[in-house]
C-alpha positions as CSV (number, residue, x, y, z in Angstrom):
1,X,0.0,0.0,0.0
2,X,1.4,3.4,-0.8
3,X,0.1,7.2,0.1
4,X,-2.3,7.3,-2.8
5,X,-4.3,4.6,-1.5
6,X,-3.8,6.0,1.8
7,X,-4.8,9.4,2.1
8,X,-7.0,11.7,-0.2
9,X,-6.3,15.6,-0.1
10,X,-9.0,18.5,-0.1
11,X,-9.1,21.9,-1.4
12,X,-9.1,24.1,2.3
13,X,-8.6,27.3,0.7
14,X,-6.4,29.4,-1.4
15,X,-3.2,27.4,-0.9
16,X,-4.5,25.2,1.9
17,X,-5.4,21.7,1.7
18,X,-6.8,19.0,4.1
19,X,-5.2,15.5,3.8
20,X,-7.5,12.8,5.0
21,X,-7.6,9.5,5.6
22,X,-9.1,7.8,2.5
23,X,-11.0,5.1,4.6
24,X,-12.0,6.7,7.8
25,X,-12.1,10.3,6.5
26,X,-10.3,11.5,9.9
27,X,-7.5,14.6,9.7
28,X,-4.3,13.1,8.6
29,X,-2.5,16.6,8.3
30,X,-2.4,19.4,6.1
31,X,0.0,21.2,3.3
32,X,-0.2,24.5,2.9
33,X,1.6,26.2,0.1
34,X,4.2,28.4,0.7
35,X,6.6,30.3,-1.6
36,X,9.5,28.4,-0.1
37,X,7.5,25.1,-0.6
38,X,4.8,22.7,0.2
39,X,4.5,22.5,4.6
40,X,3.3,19.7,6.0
41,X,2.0,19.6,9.6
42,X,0.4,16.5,10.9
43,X,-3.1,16.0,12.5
44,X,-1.8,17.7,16.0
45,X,-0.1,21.1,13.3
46,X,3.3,19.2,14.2
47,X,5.4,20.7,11.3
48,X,6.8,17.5,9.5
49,X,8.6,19.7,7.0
50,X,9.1,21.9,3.8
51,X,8.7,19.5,0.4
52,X,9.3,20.4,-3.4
53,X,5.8,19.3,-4.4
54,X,2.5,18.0,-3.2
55,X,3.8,15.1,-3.9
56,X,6.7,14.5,-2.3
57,X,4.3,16.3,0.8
58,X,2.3,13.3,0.9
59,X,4.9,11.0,1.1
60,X,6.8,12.4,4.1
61,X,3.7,12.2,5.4
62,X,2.7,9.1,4.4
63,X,6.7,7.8,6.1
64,X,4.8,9.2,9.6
65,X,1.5,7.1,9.3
């Protein structure tokens, strides 16, 4: 199983997005888009860190799940 089956992400607002759980819906973390990057922070805001791409977001996320 990878992050694509894992987690789906949500339009939040203008350069915000929700990344949930694909089967249980719950608040896996969020990326927010910064002009230094895509942050991560996790369900609890925990910054996880700065990524190239959503992409790349997702899976340093998906390394913490």
């Amino acid at each position: 199983m990878n992050y694509r089956e894992l987690f789906s992400v949500v339009m939040s607002g203008p350069a915000l997005w929700e990344v949930r759980h694909e089967f249980t819906n719950e608040l896996a973390g969020v990326i927010q888009r910064t002009p230094k990057g895509f942050l991560v922070r996790d369900d609890q805001t925990h910054l996880i860190g700065s990524f190239d791409s959503i992409t790349s977001a997702l899976e340093g996320l998906y390394e913490l799940a």
